[in-house]
MIPALO-103196 format. One record per residue (C-alpha): residue number from 1; residue in three letters; x, y, z. Coordinates in steps of 0.2 Angstrom, whole numbers, plus 5000, padded with zeros to 4 digits. Each point is the difference from the previous one (the first is absolute). Example, Ala and Ser with C-alpha at 12.3 -4.5 7.8 and 13.67 -1.06 7.14 Angstrom:
BEGIN
+-----+-----+------+------+------+
|   n | res |   c1 |   c2 |   c3 |
+-----+-----+------+------+------+
|   1 | ALA | 5062 | 4978 | 5039 |
|   2 | SER | 5006 | 5017 | 4997 |
+-----+-----+------+------+------+
//
This chain:
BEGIN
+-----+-----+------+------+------+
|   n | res |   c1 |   c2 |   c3 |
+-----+-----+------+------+------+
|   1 | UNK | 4941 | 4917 | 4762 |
|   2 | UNK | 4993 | 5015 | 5010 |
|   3 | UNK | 5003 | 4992 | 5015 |
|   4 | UNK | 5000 | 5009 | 5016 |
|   5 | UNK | 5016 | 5007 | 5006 |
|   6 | UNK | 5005 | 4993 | 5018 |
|   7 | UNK | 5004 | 5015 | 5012 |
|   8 | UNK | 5015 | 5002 | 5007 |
|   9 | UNK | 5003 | 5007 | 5015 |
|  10 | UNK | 5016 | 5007 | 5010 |
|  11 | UNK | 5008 | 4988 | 5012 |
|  12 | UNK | 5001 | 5012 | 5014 |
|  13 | UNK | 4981 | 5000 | 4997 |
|  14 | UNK | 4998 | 4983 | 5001 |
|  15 | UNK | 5011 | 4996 | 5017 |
|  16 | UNK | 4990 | 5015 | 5008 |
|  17 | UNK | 4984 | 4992 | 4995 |
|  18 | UNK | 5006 | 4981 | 5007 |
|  19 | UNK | 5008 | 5007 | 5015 |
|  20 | UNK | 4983 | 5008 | 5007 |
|  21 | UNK | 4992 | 4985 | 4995 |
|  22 | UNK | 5012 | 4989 | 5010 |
|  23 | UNK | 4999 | 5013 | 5012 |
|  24 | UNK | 5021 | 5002 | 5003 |
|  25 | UNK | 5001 | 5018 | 5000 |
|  26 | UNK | 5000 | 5004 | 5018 |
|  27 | UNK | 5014 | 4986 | 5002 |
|  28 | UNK | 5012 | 5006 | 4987 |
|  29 | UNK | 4996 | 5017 | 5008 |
|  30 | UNK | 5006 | 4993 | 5016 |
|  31 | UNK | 5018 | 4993 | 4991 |
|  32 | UNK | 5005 | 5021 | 4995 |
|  33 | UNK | 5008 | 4998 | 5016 |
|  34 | UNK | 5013 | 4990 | 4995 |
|  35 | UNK | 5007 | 5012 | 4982 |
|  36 | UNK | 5000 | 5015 | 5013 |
|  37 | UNK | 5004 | 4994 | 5018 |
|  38 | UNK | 5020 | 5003 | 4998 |
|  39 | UNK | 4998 | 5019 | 4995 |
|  40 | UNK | 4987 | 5002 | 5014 |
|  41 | UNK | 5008 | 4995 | 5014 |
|  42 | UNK | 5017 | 5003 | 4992 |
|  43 | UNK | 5016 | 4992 | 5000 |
|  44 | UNK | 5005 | 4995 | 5016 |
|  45 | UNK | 4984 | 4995 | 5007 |
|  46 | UNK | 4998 | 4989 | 4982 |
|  47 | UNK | 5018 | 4992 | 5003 |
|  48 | UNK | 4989 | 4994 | 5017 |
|  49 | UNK | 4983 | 5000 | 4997 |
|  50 | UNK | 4991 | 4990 | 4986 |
|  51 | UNK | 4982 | 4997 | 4996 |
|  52 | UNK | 4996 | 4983 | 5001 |
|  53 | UNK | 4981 | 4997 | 4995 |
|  54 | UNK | 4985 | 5011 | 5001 |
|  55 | UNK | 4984 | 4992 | 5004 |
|  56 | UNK | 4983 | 5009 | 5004 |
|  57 | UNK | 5009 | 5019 | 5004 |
|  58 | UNK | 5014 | 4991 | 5011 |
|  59 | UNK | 5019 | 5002 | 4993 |
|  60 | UNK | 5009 | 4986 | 5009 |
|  61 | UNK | 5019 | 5008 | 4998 |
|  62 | UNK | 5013 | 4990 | 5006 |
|  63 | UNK | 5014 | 5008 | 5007 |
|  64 | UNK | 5019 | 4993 | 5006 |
|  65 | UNK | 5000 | 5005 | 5019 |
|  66 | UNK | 4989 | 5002 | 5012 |
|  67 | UNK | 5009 | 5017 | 5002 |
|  68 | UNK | 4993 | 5005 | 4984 |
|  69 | UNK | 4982 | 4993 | 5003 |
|  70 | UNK | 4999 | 5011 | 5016 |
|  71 | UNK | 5006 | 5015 | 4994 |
|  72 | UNK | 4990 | 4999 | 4984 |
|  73 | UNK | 4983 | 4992 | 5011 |
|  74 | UNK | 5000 | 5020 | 5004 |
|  75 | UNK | 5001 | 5005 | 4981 |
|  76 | UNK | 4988 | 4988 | 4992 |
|  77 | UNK | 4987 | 5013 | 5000 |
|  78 | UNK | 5008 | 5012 | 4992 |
|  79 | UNK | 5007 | 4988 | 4989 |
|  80 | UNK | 4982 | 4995 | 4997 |
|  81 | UNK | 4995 | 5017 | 4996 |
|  82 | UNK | 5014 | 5003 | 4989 |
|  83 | UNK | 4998 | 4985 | 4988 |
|  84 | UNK | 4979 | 5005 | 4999 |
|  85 | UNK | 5004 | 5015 | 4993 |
|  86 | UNK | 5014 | 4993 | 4988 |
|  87 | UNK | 4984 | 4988 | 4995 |
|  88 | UNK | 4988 | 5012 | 5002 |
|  89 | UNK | 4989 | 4988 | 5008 |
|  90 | UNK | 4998 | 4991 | 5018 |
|  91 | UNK | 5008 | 4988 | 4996 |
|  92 | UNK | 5013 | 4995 | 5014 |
|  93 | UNK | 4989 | 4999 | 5016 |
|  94 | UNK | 5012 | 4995 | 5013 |
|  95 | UNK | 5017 | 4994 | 4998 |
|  96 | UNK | 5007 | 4984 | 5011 |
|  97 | UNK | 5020 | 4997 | 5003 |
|  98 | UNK | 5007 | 4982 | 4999 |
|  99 | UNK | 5015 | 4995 | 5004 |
| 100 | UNK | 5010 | 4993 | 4985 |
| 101 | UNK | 5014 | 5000 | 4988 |
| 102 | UNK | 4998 | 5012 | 4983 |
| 103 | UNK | 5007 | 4993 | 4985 |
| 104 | UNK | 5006 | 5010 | 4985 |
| 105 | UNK | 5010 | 5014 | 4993 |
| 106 | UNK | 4990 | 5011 | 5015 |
| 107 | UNK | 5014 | 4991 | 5009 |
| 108 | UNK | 5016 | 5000 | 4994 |
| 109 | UNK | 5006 | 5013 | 5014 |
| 110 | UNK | 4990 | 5000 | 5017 |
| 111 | UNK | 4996 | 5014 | 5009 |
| 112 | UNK | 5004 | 5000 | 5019 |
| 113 | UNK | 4984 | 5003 | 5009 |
| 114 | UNK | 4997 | 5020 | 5003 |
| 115 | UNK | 5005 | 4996 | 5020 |
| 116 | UNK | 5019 | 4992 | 4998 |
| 117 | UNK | 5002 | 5016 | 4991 |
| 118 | UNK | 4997 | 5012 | 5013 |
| 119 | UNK | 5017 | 5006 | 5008 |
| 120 | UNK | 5002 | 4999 | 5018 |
| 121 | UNK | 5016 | 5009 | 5005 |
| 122 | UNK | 4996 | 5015 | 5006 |
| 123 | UNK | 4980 | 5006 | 4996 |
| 124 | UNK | 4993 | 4985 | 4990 |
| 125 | UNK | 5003 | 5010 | 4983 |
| 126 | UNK | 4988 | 4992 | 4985 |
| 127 | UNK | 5009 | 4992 | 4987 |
| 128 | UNK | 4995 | 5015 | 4985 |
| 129 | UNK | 5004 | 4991 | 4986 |
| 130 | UNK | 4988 | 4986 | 5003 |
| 131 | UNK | 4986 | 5013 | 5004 |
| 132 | UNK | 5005 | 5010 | 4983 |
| 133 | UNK | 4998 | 4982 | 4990 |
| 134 | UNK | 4982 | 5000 | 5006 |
| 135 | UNK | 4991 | 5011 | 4984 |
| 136 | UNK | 4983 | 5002 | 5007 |
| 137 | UNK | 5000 | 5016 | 5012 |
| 138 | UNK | 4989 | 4993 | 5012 |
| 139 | UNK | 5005 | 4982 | 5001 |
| 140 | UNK | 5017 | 5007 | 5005 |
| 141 | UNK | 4991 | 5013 | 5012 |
| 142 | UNK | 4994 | 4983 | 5008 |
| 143 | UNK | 5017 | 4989 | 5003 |
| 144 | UNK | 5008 | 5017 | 5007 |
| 145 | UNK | 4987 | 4999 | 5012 |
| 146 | UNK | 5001 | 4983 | 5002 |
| 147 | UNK | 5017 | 5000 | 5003 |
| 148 | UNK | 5001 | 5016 | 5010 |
| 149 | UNK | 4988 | 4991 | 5012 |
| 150 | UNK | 5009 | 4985 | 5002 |
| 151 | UNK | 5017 | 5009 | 5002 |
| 152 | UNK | 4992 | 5006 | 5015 |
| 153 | UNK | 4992 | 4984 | 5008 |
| 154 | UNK | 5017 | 4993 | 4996 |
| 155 | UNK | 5009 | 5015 | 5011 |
| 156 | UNK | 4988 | 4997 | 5014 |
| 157 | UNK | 5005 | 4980 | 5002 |
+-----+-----+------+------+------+
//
């Protein structure tokens, strides 16, 4: 029985080869943001913020106040930029904020939005230790700003 030997073929080979064909790359591309989106945008932000879907470049994060979607509305491209080169692909194309509640261990213990933290006493001190819990340099470059800049418009009313 010289019969011909079947050929076998590695599974990774074979998902590689029917992915393409089904053409789902590009979306499982798309669903990176999920595994990474926490260590991005760090803890504080996480315990707030959670991607919801992606469809067609859009992240649609939901997000528990409508403090928190305003002051991350000024953020999202940097946020954008920051999870394209974690991918290393343009992936996330814009980033949309809803309103909503986030399930999960991302929140056990709430964060106060950046603003109730900010002192008012005597010269509208920035809570430090919230601003240290940001890991990303430039992220937390951002909310100082931020939250400098509505200390001030708060002083003026």
């Amino acid at each position: 029985m010289a019969g011909k030997e079947p050929q076998i073929e590695k599974l990774g080979a074979v998902l590689d080869k029917s992915l393409k064909r089904l053409e789902l790359s590009p979306r499982l591309d798309e669903y990176g943001v999920w595994p990474i989106w926490n260590d991005v945008v760090g803890k504080p932000i996480a315990r707030n913020a959670q991607p919801e879907k992606i469809r067609n470049g859009t992240l649609f994060v939901k997000v528990t106040s409508p403090v928190w979607m305003q002051q991350l509305q000024f953020m999202k491209e940097m946020i954008a930029e920051k999870l394209n080169q974690r991918l290393k692909s343009q992936i996330v194309k814009n980033i949309f904020f809803v309103i909503g509640r986030i399930d999960g261990d991302t929140n056990e213990v709430k964060s106060k939005p950046a603003t109730a933290q900010i002192h008012e006493p005597d010269n509208s001190q920035l809570d430090e230790t919230f601003l240290e819990s940001l890991n990303d340099p430039e992220i937390r470059q951002a909310f100082k700003r931020l939250l400098k800049g509505y200390a001030r418009r708060r002083r003026k009313d």
